[in-house]
C-alpha beads as a LAMMPS data file, in Angstrom:
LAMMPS data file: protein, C-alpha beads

207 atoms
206 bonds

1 atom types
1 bond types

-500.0 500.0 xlo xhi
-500.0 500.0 ylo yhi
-500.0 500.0 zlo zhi

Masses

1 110.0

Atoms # bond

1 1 1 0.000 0.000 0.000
2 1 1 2.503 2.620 -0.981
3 1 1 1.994 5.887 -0.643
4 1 1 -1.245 5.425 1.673
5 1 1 -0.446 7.074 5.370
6 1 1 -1.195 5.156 7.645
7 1 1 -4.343 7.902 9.237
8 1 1 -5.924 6.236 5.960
9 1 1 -5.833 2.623 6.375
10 1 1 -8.240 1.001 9.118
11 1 1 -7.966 -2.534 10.209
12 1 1 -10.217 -4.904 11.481
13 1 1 -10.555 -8.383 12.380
14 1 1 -12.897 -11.654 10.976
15 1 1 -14.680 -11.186 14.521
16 1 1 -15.899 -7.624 13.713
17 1 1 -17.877 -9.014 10.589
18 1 1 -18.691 -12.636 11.851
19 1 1 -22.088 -11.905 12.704
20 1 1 -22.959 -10.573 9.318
21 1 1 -21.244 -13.276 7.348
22 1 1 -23.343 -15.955 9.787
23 1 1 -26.425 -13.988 8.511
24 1 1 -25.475 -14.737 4.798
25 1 1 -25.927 -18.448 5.130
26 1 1 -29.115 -18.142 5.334
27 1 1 -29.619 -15.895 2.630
28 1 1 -30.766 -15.662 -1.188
29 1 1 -30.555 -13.101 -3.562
30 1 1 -33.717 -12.851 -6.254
31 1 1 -34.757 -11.012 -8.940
32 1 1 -38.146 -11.216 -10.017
33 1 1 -39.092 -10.456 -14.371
34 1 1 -42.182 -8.019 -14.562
35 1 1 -42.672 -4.692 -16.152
36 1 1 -45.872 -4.770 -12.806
37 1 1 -43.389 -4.581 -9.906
38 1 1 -44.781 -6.249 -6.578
39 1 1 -44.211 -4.373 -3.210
40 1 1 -42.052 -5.723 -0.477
41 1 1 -45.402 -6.738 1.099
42 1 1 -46.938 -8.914 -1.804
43 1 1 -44.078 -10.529 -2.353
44 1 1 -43.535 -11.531 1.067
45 1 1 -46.935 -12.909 1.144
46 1 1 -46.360 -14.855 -2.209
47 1 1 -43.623 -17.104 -1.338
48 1 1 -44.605 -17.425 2.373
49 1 1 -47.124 -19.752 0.816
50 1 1 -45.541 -21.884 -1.183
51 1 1 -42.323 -22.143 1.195
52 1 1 -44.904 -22.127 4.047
53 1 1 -43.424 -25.672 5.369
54 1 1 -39.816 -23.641 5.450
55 1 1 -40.644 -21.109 8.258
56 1 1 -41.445 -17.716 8.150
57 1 1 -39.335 -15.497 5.408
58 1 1 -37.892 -12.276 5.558
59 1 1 -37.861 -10.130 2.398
60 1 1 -36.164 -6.564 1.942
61 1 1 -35.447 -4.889 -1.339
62 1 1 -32.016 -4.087 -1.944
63 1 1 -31.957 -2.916 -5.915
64 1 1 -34.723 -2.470 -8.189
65 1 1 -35.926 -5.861 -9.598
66 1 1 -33.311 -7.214 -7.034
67 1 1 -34.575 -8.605 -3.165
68 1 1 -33.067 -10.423 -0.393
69 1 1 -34.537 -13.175 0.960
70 1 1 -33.467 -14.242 4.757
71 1 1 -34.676 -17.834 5.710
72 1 1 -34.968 -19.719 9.179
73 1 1 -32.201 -22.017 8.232
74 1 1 -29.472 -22.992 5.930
75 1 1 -31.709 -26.244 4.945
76 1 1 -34.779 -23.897 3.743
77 1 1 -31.829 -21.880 1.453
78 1 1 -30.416 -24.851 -0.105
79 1 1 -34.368 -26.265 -0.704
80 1 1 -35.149 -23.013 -2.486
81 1 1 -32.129 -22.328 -4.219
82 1 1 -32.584 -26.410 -5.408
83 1 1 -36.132 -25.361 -7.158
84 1 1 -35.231 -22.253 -8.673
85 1 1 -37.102 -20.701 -10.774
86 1 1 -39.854 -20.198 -9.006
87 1 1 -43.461 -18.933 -10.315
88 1 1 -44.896 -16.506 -8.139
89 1 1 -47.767 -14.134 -9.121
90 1 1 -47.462 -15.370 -12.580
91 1 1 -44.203 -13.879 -12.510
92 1 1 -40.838 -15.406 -12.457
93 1 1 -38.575 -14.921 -9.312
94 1 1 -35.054 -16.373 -9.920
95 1 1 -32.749 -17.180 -6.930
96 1 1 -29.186 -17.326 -6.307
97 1 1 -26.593 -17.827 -3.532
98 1 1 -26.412 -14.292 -1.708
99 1 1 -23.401 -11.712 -2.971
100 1 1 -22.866 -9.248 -0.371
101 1 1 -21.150 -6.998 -3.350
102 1 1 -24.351 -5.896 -5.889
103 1 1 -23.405 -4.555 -8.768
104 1 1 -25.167 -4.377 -12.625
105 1 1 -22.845 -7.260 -13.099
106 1 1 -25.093 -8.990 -10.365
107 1 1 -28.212 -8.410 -12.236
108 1 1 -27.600 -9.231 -15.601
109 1 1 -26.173 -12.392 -14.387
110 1 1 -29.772 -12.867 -12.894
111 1 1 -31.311 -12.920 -16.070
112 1 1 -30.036 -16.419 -16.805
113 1 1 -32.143 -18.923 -15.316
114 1 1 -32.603 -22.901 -16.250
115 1 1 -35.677 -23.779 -17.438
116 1 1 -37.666 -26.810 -19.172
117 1 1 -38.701 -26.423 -22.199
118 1 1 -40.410 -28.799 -24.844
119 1 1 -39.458 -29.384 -28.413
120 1 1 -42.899 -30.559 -30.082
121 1 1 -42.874 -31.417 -33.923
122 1 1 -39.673 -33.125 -34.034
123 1 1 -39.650 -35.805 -36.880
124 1 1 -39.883 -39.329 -35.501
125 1 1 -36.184 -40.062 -36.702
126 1 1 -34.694 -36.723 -35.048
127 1 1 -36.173 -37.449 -31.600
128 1 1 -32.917 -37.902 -29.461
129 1 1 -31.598 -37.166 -26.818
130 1 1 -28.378 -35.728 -29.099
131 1 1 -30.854 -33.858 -31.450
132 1 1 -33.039 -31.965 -28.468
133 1 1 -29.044 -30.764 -27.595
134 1 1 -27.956 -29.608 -30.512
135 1 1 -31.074 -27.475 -31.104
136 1 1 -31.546 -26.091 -27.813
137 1 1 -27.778 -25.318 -27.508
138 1 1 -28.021 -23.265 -30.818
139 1 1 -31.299 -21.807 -30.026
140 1 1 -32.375 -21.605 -26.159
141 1 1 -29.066 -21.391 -23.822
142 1 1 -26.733 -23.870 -22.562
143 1 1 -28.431 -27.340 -22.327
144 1 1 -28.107 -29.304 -18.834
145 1 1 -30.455 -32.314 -19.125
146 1 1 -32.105 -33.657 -22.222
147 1 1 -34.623 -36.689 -23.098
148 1 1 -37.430 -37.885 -25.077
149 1 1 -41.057 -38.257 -23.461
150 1 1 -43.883 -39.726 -24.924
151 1 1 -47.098 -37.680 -24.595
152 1 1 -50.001 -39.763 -22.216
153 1 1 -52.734 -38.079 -24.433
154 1 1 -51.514 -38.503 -28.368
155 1 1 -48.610 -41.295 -27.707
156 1 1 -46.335 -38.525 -29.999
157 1 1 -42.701 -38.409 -28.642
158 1 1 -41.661 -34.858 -27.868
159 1 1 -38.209 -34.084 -26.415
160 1 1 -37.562 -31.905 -23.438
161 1 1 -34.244 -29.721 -22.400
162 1 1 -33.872 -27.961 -18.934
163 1 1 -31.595 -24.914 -20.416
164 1 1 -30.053 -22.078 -19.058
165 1 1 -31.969 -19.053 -20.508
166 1 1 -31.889 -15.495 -20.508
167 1 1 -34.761 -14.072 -19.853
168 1 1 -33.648 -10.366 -20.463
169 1 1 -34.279 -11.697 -24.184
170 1 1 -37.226 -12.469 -26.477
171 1 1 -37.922 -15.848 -26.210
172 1 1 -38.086 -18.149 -29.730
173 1 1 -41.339 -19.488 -30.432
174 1 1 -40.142 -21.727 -32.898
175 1 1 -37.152 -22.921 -34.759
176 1 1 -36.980 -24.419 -38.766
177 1 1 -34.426 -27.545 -38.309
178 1 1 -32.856 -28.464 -41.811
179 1 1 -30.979 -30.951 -43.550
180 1 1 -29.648 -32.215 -46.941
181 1 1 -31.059 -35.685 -46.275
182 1 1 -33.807 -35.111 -44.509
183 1 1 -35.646 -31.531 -45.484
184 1 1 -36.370 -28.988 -43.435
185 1 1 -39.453 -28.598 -40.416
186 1 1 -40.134 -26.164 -37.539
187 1 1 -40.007 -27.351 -34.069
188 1 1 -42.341 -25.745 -31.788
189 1 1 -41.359 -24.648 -28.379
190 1 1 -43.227 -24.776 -25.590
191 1 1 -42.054 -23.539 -22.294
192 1 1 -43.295 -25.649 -18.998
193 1 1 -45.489 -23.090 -16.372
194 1 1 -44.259 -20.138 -18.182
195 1 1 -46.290 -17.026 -16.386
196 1 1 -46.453 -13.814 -18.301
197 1 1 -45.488 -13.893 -21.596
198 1 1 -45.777 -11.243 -24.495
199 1 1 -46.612 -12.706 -28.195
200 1 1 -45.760 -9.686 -29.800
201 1 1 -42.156 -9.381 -28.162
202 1 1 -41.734 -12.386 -26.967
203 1 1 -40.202 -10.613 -22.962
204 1 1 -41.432 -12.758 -20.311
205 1 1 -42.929 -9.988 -17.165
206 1 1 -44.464 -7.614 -20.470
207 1 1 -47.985 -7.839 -19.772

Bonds

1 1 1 2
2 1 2 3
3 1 3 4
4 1 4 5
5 1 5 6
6 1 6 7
7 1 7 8
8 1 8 9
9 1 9 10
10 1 10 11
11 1 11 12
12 1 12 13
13 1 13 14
14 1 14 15
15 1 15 16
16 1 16 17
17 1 17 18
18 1 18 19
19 1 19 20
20 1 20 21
21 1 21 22
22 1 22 23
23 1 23 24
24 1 24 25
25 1 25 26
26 1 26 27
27 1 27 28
28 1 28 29
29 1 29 30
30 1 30 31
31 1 31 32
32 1 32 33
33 1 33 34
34 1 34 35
35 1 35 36
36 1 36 37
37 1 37 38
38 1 38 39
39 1 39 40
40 1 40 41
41 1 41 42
42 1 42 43
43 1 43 44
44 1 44 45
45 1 45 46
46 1 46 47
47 1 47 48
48 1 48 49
49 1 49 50
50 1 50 51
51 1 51 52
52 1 52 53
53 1 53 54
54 1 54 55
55 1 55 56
56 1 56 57
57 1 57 58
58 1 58 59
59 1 59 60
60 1 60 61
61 1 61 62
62 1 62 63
63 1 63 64
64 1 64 65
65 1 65 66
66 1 66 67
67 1 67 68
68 1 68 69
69 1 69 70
70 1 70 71
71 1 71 72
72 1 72 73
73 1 73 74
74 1 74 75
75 1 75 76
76 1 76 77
77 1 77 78
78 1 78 79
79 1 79 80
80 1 80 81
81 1 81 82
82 1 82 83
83 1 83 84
84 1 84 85
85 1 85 86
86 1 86 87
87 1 87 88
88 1 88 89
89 1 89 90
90 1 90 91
91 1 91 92
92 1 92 93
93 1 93 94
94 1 94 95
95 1 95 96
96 1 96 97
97 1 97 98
98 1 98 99
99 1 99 100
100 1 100 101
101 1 101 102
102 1 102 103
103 1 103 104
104 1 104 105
105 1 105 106
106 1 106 107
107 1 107 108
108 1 108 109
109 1 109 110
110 1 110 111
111 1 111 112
112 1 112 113
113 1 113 114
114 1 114 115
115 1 115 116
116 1 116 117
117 1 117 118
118 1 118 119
119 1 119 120
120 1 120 121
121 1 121 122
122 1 122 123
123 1 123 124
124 1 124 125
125 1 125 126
126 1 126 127
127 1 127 128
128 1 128 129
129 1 129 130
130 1 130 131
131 1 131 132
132 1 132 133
133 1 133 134
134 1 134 135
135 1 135 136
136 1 136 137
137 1 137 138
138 1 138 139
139 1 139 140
140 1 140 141
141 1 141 142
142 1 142 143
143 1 143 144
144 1 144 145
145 1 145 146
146 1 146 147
147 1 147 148
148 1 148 149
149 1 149 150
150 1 150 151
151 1 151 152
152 1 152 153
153 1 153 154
154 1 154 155
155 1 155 156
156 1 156 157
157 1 157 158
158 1 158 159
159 1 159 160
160 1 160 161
161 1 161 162
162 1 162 163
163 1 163 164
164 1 164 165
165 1 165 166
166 1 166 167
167 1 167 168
168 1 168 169
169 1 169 170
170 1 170 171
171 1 171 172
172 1 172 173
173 1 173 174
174 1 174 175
175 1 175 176
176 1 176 177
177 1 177 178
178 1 178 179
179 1 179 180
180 1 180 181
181 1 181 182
182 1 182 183
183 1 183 184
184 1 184 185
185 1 185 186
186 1 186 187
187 1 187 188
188 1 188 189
189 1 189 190
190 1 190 191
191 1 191 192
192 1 192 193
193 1 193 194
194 1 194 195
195 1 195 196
196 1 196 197
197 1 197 198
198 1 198 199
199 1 199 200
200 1 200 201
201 1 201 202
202 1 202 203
203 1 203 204
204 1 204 205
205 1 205 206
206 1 206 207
């Protein structure tokens, strides 16, 4: 620390910050995608319900779009954090491990969330495993599980991805999957308990 005098500098010890680093273990950071922004209040109440067997949850707003969420124990976090993201309000809310440094950095990073999504349409000799990866990887986000399902109601095999996606962005519909061999079709996306979702832009949270 050259030329820094030493009435400048202040130390201080682990001790001095323990309590507040204790409090961060118990701690999530969310961000929540609508143009209608909830209060503090209706929020609270919203996931107080469905994380009702967790304990009571504290919520405080610490950016816009951006809230802290303090739960009764480090077991409540990790459940949470495990089923993120969640649907609340017909709005998504998006969790992450708490940063005690926000920054814009912070919340564009929070606009990537995994997600399932369906891949209907698929011809009967493209439905793979490898195929659902290769067009979700080119077209939705980075791909993290893929398989192919068979539909209870029309026994037609559709694939489904869970995919990292960014939600800042319009969403694809639809994608047209060619080749030499085999022509070219559209595969239909279809995203599983998507809330709020804008046709015309394709923004999830524009009403």
């Amino acid at each position: 620390m050259a030329h820094i005098t030493s009435d400048r500098v202040v130390e201080f010890s682990m001790a001095e910050v323990q309590p507040e680093r204790v409090r961060w273990t118990k701690m999530l950071l969310g961000r929540v995608f609508s143009e209608d922004r909830l209060t503090v209040a209706e929020l609270r109440e919203a996931v107080n319900n469905p994380w009702q067997g967790q304990g009571r949850i504290k919520v405080r707003e610490v950016a816009h779009e951006l809230y802290e969420f303090t739960l009764p124990t480090e077991a409540a976090k990790k459940w949470a954090l495990q089923r993120t993201p969640w649907v609340i309000k017909d709005r998504i809310l998006h969790l992450r491990a708490w940063v005690s440094n926000i920054s814009a950095r912070t919340f564009d990073d929070m606009a990537i969330a995994p997600f399932r999504v369906q891949l209907w349409d698929v011809q009967d000799d493209c439905c793979t495993q490898q195929f659902g990866r290769k067009v979700a990887n080119s077209t939705l986000g980075r791909v993290l599980e893929s398989g192919v399902f068979v539909c209870s109601d029309t026994a037609s095999n559709f694939i489904k991805v869970k995919a990292l996606i960014d939600f800042s962005k319009p969403l694809r519909s639809q994608v047209l999957a060619t080749n030499d061999e085999m022509g070219s079709f559209w595969i239909c996306f279809k995203y599983e308990h998507l809330p709020s979702f804008c046709y015309n832009c394709g923004r999830v949270g524009h009403f």
